[in-house]
N, CA, C and O atoms as a MOPAC input file, in Angstrom:
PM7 MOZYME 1SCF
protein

 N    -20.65300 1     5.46300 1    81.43400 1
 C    -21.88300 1     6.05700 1    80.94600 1
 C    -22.69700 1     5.05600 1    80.12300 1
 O    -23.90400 1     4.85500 1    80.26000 1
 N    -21.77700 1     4.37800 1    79.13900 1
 C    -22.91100 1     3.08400 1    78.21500 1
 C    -23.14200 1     2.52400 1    79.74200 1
 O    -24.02300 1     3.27100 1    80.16700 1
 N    -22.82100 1     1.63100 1    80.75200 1
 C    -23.74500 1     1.16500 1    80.87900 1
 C    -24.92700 1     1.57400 1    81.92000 1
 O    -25.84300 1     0.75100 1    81.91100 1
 N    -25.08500 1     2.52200 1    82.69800 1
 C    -26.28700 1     3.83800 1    82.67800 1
 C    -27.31400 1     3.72200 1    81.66900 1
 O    -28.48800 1     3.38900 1    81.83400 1
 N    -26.65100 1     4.07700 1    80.48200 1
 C    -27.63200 1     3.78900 1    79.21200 1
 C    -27.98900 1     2.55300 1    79.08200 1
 O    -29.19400 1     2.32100 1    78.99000 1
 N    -27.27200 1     1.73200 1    79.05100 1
 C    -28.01900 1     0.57200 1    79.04700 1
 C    -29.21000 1     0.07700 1    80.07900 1
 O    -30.20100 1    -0.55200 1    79.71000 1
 N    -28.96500 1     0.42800 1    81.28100 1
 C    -29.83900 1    -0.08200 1    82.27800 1
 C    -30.75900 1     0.80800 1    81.78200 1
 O    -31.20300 1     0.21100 1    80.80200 1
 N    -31.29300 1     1.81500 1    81.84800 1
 C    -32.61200 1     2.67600 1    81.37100 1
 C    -33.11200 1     2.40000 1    80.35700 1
 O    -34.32700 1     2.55900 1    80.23200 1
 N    -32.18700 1     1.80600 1    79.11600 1
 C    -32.88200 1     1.13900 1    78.07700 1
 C    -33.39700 1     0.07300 1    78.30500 1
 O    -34.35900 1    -0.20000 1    77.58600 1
 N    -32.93900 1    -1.08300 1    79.50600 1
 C    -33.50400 1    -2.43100 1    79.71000 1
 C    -34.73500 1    -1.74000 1    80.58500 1
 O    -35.91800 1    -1.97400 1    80.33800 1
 N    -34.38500 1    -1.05300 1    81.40700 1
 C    -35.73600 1    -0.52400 1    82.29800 1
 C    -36.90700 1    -0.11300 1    81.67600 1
 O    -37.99300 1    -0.57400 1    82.02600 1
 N    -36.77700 1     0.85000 1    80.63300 1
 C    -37.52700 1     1.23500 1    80.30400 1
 C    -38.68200 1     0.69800 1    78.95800 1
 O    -39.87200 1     0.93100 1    78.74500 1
 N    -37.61800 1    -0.12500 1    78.23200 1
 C    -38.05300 1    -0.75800 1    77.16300 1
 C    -39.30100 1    -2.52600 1    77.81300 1
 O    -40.00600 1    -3.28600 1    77.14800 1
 N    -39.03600 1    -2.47900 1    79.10300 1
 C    -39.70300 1    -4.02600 1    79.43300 1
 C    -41.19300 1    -3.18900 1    79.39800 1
 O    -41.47900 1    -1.99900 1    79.53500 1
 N    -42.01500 1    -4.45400 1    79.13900 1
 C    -43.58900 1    -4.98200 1    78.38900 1
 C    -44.56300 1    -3.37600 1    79.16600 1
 O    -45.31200 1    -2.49800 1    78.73800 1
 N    -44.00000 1    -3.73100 1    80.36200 1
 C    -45.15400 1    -2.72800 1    81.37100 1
 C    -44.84300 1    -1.30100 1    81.15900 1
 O    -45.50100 1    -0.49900 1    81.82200 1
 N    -44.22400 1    -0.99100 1    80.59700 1
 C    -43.95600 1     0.75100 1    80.00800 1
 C    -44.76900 1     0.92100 1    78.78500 1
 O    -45.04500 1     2.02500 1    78.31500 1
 N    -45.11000 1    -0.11400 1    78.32900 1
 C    -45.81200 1     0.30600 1    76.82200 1
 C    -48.11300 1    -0.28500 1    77.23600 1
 O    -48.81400 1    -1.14300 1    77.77200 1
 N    -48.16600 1     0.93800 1    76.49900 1
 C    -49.58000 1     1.34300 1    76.11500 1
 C    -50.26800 1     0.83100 1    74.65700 1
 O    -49.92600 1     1.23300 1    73.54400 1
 N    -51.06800 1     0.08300 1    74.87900 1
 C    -51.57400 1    -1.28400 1    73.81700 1
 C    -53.22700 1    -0.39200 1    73.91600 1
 O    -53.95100 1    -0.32100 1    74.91000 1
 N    -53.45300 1     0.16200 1    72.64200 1
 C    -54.71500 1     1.21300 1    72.87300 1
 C    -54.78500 1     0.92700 1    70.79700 1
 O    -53.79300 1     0.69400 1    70.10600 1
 N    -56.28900 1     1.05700 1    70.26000 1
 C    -56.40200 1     0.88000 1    69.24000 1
 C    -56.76600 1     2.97500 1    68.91000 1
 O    -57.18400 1     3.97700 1    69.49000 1
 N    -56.37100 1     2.63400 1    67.94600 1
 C    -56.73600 1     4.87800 1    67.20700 1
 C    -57.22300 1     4.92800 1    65.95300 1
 O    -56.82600 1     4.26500 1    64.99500 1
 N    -58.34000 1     5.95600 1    65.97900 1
 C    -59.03500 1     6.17200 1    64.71300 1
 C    -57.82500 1     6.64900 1    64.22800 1
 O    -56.91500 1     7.30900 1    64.73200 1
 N    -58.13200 1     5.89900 1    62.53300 1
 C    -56.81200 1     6.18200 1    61.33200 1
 C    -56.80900 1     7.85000 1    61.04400 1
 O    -55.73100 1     8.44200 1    61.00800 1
 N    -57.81900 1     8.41900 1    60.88500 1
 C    -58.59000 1    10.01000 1    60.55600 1
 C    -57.45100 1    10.82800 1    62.31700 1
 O    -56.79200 1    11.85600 1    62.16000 1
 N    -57.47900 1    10.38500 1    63.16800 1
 C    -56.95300 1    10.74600 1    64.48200 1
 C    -55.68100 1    10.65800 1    64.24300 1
 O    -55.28900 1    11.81600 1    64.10000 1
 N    -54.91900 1    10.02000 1    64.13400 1
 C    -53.56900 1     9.51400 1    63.98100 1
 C    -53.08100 1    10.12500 1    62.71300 1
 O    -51.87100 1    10.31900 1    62.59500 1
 N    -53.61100 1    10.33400 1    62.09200 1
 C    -53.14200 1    11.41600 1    60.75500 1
 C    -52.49000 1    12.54400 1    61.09500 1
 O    -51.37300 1    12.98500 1    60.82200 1
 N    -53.76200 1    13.08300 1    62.00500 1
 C    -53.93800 1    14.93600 1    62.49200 1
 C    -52.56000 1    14.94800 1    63.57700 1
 O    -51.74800 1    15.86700 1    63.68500 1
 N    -52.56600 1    13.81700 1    64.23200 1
 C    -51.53900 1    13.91500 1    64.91000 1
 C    -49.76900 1    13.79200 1    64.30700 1
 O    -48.78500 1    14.35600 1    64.78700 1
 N    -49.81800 1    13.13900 1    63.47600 1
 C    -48.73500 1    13.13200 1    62.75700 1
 C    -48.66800 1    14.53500 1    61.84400 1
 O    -47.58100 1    15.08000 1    61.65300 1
 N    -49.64000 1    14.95900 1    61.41500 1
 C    -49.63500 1    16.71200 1    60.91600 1
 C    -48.88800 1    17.77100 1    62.18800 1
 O    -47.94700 1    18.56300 1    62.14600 1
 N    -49.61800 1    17.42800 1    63.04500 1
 C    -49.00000 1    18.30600 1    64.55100 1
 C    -47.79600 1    18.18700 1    64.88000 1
 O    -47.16600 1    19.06700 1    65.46700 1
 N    -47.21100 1    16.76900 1    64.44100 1
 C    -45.92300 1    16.47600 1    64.47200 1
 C    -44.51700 1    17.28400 1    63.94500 1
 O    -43.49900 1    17.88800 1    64.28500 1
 N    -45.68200 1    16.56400 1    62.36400 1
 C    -44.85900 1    17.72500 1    61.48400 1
 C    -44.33600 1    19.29100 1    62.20700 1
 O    -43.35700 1    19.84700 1    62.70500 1
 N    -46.25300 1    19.57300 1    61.72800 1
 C    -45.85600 1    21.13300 1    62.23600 1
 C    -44.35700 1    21.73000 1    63.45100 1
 O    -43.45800 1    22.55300 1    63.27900 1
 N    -44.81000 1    20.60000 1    64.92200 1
 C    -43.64100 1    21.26100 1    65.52000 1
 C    -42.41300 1    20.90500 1    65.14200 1
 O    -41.54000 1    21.38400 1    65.86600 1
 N    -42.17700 1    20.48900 1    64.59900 1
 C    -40.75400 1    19.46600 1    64.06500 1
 C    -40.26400 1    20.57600 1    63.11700 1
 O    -39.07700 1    20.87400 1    62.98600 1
 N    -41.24700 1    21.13500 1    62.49400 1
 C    -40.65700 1    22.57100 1    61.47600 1
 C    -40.74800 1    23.78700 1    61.84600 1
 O    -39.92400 1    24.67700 1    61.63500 1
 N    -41.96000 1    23.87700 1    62.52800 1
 C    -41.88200 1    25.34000 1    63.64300 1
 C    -41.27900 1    25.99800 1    64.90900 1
 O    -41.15700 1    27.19600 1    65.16500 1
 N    -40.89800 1    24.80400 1    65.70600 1
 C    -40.45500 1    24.86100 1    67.05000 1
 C    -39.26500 1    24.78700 1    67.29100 1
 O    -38.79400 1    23.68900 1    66.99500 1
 N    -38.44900 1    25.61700 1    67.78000 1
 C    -37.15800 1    25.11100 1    68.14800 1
 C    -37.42100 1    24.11000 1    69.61800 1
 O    -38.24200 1    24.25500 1    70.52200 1
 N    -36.32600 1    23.03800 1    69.40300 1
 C    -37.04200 1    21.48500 1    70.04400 1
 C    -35.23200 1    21.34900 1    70.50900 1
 O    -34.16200 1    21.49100 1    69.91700 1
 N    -35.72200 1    20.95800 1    72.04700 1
 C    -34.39600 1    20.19600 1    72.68300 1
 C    -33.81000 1    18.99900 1    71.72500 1
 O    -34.51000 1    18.98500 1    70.71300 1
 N    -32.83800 1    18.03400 1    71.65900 1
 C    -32.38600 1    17.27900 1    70.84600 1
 C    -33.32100 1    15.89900 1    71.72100 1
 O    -33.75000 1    15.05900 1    70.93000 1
 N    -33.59100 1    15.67300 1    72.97500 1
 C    -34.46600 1    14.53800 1    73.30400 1
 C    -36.06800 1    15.00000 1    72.82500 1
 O    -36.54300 1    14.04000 1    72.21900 1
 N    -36.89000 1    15.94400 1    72.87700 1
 C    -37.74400 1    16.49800 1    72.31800 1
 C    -37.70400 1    16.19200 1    70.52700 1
 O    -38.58600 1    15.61800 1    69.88800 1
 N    -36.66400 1    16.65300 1    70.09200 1
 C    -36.71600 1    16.40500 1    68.19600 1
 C    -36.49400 1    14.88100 1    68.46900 1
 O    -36.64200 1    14.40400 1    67.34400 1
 N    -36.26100 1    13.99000 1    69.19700 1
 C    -35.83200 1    12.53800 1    69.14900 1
 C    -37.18200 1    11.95400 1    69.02700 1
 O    -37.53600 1    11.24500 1    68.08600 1
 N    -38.11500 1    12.38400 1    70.30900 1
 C    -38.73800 1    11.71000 1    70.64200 1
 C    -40.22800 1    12.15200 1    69.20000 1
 O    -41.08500 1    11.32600 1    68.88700 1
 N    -40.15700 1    13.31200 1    68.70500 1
 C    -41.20200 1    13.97900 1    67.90800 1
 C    -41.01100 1    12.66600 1    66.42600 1
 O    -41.73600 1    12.16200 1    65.56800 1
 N    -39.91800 1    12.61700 1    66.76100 1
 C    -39.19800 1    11.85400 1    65.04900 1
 C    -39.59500 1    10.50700 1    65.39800 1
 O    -40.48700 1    10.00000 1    64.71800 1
 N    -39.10100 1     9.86600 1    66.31200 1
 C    -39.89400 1     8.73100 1    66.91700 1
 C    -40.91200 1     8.21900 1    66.74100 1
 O    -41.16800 1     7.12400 1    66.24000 1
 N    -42.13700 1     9.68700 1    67.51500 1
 C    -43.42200 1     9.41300 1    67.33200 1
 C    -44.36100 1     9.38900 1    66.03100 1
 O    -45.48200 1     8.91500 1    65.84600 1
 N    -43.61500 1     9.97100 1    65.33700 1
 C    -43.44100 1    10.35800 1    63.73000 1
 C    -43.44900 1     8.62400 1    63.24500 1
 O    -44.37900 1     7.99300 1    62.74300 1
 N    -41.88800 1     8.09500 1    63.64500 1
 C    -42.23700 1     7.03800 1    62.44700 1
 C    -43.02800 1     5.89800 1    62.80200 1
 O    -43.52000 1     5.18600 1    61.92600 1
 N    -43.22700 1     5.61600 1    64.33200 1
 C    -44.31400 1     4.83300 1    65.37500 1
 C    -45.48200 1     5.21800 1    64.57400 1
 O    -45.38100 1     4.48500 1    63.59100 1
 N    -46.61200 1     5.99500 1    64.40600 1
 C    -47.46300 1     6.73800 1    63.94100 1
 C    -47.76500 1     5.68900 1    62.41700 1
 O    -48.50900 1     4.75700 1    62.11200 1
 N    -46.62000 1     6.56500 1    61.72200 1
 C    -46.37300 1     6.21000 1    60.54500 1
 C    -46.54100 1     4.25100 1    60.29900 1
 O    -47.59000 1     3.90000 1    59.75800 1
 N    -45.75700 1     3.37800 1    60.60700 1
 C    -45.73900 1     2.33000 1    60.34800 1
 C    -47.06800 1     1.68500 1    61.19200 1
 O    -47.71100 1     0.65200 1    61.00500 1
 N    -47.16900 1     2.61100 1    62.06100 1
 C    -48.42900 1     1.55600 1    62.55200 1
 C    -49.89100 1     1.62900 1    61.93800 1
 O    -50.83200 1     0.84100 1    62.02100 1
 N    -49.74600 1     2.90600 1    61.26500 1
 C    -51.19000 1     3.41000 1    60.00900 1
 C    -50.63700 1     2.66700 1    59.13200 1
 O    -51.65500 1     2.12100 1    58.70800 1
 N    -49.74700 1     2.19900 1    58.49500 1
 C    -49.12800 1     1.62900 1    56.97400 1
 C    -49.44500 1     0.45000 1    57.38900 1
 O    -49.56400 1    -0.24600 1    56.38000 1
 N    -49.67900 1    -0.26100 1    58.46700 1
 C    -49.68600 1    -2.04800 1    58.56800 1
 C    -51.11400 1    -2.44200 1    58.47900 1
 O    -51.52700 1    -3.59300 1    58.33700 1
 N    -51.88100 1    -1.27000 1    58.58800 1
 C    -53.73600 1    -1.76700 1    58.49000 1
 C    -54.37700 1    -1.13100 1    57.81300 1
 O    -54.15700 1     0.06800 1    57.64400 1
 N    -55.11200 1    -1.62700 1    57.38200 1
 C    -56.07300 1    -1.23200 1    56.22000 1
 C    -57.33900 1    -0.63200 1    57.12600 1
 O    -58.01800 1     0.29300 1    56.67900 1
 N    -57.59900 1    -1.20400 1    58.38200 1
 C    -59.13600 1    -1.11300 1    59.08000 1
 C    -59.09900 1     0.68700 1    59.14400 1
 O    -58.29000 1     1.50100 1    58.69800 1
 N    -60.27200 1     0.82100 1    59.85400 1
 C    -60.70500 1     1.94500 1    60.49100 1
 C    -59.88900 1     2.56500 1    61.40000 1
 O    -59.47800 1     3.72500 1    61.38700 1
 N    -59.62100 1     1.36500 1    62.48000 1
 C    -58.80400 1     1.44200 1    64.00000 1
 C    -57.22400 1     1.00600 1    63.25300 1
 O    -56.94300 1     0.31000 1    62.27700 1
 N    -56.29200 1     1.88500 1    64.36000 1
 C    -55.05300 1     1.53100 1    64.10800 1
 C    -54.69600 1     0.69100 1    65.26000 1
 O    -55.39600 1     1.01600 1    66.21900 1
 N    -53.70000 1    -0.47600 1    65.60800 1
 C    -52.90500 1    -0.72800 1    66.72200 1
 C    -51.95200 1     0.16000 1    66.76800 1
 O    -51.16600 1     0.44000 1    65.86300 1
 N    -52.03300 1     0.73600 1    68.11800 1
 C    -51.30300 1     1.28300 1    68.22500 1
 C    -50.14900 1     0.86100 1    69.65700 1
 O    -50.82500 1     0.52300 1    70.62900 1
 N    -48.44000 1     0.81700 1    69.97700 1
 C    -48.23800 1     0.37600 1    71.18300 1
 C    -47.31800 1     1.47100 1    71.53700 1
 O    -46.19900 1     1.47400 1    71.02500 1
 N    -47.57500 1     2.15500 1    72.14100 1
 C    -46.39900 1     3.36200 1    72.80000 1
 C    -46.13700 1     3.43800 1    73.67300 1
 O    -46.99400 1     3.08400 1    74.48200 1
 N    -44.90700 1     3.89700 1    74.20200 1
 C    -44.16200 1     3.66300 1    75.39500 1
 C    -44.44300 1     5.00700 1    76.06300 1
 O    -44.42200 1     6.20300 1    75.77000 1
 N    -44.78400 1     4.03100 1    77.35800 1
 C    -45.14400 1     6.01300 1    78.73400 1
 C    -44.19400 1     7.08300 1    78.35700 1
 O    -44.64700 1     8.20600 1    78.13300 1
 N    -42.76800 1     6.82500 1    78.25200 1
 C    -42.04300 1     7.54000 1    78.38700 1
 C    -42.44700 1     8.75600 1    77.51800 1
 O    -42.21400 1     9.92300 1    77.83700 1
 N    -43.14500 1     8.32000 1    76.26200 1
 C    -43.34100 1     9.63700 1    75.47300 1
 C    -43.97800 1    10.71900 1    75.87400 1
 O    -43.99700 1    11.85300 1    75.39700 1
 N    -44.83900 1     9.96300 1    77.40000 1
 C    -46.14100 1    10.97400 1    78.03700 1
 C    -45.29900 1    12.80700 1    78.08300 1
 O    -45.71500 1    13.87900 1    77.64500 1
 N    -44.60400 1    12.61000 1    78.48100 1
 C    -43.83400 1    14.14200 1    78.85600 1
 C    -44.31000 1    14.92100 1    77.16700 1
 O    -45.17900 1    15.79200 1    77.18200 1
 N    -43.70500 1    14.53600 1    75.91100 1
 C    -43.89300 1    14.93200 1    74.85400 1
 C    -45.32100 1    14.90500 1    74.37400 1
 O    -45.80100 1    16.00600 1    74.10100 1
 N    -46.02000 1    13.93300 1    74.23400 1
 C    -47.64500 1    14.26000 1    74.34400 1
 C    -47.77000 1    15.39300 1    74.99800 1
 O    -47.89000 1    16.48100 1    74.43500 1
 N    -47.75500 1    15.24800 1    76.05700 1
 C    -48.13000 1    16.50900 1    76.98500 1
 C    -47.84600 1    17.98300 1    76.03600 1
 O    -48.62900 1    18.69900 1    75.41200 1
 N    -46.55700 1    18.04400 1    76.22300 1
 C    -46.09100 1    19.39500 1    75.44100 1
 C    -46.66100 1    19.51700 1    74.31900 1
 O    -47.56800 1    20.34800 1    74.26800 1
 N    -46.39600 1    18.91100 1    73.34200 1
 C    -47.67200 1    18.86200 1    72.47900 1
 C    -48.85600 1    19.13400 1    72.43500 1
 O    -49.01400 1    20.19500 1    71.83100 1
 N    -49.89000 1    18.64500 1    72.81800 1
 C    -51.06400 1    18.83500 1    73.51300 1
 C    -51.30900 1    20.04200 1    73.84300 1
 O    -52.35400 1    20.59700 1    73.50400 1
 N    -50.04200 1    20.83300 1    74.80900 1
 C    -50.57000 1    22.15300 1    75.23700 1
 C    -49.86400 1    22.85300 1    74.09700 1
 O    -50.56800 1    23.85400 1    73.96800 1
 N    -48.73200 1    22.95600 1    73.02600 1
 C    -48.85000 1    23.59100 1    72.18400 1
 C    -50.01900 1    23.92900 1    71.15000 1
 O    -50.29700 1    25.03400 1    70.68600 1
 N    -50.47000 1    23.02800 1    70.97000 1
 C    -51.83300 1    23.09800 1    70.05600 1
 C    -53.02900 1    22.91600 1    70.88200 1
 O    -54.10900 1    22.38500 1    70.62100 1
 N    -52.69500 1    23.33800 1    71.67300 1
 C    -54.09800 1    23.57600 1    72.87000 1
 C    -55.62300 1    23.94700 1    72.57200 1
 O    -56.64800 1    23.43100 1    73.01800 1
 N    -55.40800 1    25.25300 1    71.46500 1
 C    -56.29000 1    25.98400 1    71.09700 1
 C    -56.77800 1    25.76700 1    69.09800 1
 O    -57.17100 1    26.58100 1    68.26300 1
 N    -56.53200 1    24.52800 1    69.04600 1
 C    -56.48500 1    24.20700 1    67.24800 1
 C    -57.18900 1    23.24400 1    67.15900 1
 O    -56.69400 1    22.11800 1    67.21000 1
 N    -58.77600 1    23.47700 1    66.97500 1
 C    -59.55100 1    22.03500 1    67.17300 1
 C    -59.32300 1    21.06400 1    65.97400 1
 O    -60.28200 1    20.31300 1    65.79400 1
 N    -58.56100 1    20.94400 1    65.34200 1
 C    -57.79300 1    20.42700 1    64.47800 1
 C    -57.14000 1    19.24900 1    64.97900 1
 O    -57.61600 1    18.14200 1    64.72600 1
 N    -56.18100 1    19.36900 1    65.60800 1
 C    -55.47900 1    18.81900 1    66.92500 1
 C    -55.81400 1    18.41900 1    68.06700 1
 O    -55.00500 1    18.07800 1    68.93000 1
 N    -57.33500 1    18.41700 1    68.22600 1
 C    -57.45200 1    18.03500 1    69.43400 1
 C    -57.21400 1    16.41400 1    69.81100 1
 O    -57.14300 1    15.97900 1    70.96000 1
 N    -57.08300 1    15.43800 1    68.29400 1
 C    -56.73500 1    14.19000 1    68.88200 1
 C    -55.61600 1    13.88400 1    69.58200 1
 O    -55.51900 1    12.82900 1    70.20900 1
 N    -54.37300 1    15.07700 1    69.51700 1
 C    -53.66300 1    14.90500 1    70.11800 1
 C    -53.61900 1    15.10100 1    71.77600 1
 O    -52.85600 1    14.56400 1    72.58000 1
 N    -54.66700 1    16.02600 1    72.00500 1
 C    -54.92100 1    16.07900 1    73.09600 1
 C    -55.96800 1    14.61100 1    73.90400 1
 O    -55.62800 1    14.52500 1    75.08300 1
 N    -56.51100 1    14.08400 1    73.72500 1
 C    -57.22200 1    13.11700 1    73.51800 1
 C    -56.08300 1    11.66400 1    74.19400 1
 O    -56.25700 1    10.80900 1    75.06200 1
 N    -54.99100 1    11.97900 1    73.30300 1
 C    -54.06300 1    10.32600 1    73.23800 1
 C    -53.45900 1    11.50300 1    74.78700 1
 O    -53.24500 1    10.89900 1    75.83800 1
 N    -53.34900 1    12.30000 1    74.78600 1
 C    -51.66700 1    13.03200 1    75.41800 1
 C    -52.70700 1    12.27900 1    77.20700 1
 O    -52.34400 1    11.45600 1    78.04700 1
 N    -54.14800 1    13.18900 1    77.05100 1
 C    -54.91500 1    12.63100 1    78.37800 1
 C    -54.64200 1    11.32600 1    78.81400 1
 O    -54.11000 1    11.04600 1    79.88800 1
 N    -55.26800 1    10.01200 1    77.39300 1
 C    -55.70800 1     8.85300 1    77.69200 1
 C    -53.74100 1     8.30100 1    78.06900 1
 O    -53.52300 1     7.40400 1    78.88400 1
 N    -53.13500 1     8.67300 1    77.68300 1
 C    -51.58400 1     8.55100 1    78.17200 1
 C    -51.43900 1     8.94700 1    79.20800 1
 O    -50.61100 1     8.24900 1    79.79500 1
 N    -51.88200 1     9.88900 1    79.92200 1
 C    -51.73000 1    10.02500 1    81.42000 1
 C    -52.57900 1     9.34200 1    82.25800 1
 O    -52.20700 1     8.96400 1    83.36900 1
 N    -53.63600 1     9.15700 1    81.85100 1
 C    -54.45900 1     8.60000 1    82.63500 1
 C    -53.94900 1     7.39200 1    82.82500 1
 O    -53.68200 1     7.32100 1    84.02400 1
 N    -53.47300 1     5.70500 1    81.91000 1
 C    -53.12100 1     4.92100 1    82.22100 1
 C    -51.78900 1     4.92300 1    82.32600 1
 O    -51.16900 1     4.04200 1    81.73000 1
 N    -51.25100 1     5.67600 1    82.91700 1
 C    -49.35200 1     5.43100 1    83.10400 1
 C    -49.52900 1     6.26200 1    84.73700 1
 O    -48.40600 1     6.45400 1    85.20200 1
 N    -50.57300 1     6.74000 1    85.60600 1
 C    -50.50500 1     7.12700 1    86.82500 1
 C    -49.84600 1     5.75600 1    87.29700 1
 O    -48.73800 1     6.02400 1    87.75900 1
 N    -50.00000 1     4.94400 1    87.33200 1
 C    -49.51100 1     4.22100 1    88.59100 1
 C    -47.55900 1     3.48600 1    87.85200 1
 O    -46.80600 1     2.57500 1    88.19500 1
 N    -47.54300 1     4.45700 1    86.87100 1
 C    -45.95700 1     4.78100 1    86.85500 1
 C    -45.36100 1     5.99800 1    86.79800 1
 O    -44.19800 1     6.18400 1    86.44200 1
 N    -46.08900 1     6.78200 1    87.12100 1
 C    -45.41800 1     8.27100 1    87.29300 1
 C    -44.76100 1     8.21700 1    88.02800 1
 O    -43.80600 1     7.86800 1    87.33400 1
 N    -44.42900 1     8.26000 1    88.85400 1
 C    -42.58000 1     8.10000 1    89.48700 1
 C    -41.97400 1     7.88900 1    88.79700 1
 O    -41.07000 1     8.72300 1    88.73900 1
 N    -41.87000 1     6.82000 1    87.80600 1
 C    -40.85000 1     6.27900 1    87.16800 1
 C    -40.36900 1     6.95100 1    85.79400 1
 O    -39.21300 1     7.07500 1    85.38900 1
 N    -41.67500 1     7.38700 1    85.13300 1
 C    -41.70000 1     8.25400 1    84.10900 1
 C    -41.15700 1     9.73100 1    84.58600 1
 O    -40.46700 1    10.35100 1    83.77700 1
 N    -41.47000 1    10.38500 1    86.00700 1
 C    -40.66300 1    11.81300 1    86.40600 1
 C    -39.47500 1    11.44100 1    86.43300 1
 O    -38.73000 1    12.29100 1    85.94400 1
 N    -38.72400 1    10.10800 1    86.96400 1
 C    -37.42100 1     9.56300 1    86.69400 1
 C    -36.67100 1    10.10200 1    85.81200 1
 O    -35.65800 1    10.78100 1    85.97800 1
 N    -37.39000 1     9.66400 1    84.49100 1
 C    -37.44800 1     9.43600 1    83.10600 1
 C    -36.90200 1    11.07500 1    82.73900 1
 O    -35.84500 1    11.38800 1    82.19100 1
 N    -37.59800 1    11.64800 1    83.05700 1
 C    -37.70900 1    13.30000 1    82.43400 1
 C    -36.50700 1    13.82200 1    83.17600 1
 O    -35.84000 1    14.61700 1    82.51400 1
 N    -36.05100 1    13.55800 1    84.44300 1
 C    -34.92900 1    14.34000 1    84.99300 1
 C    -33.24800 1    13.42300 1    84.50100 1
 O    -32.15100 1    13.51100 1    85.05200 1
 N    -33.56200 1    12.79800 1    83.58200 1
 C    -32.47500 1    12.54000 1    82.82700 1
 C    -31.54500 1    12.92300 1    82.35800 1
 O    -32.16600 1    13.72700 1    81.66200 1
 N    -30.29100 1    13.13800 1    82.01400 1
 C    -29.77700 1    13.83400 1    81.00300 1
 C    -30.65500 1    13.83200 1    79.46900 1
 O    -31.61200 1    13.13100 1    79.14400 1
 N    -30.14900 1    14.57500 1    78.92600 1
 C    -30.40400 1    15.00800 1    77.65700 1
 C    -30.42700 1    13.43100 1    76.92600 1
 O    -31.24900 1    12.58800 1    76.56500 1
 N    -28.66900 1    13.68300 1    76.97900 1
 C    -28.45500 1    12.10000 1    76.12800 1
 C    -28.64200 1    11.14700 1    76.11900 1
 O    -28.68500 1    10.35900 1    75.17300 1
 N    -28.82000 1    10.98200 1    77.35200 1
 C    -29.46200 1     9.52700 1    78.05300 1
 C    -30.91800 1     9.30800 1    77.34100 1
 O    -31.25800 1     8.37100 1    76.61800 1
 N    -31.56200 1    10.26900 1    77.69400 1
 C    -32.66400 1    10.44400 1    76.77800 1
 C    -32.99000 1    10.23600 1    75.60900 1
 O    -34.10800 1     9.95500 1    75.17700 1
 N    -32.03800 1    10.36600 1    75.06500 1
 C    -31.96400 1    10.07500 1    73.34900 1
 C    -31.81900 1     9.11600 1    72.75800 1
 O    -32.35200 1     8.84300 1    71.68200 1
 N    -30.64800 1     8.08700 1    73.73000 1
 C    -30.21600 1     7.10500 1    73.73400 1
 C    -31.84000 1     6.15100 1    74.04500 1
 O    -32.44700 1     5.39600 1    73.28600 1
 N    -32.06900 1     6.46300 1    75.06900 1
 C    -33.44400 1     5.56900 1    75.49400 1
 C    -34.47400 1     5.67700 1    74.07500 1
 O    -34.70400 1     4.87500 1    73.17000 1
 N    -34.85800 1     6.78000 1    74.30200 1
 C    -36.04200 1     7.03400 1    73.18000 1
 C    -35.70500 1     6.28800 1    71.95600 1
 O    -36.54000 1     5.55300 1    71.42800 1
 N    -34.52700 1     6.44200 1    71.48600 1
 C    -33.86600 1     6.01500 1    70.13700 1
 C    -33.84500 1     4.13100 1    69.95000 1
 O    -33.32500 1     3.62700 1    68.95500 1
 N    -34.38700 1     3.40300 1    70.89000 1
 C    -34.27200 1     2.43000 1    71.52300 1
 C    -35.83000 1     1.67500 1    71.92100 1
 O    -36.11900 1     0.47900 1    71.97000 1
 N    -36.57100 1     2.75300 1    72.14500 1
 C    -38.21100 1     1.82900 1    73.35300 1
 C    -38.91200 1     2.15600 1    71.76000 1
 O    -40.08700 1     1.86900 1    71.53100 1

């Protein structure tokens, strides 16, 4: 089984899985609020609470390293599945809509890896965790 995990972590972690996109600091806030929220409201699969906590501290350190307006931001496709869910949880909270915003502009440039990312999602659980815990 480690090495399974391992190959999906080398697979998944190389350059072309990750999304190099700059985010209003005011945007990236609201989204880390949404975070919160489901992280305390939702009962969440254990790759789901992985990946929320993840995006949580990604979020986090990448607003703490700049002072500007725009954040760098670099996230890995794989999270697209969780954007997504996200996104349609707070569907209706114009509050949140930056999350809807990143969850789109995340699908839109990872089409020409969707195969690889549906891969991704029919995973085990743990495998999942293992990866996420890792890209």
């Amino acid at each position: 089984m480690t090495v399974i995990t391992d190959f999906y972590q080398f697979k998944y972690s190389r350059n072309n899985y990750y999304l190099e996109l700059l985010i209003n600091r005011t945007a990236l806030l609201y989204i880390e609020k949404a975070l919160d929220e489901s992280l305390s409201n939702m009962y969440l699969s254990k790759d789901s609470e992985c990946a929320y906590m993840r995006l949580k501290e990604l979020f986090y350190n990448s607003r703490v390293e700049s002072d500007s307006l725009y954040v760098e931001l670099r996230i890995n496709k794989c999270y697209l599945k969780y954007m997504q869910n996200l996104s349609c949880y707070f569907y209706n909270r114009n509050e949140y809509e930056a999350v809807k915003v990143l969850s789109d502009y995340m699908q839109y440039f990872s089409t020409s890896d969707i195969d690889e990312i549906s891969t991704f999602c029919e995973l085990n659980e743990d495998i999942k965790v293992r990866v996420l815990s890792n890209v």
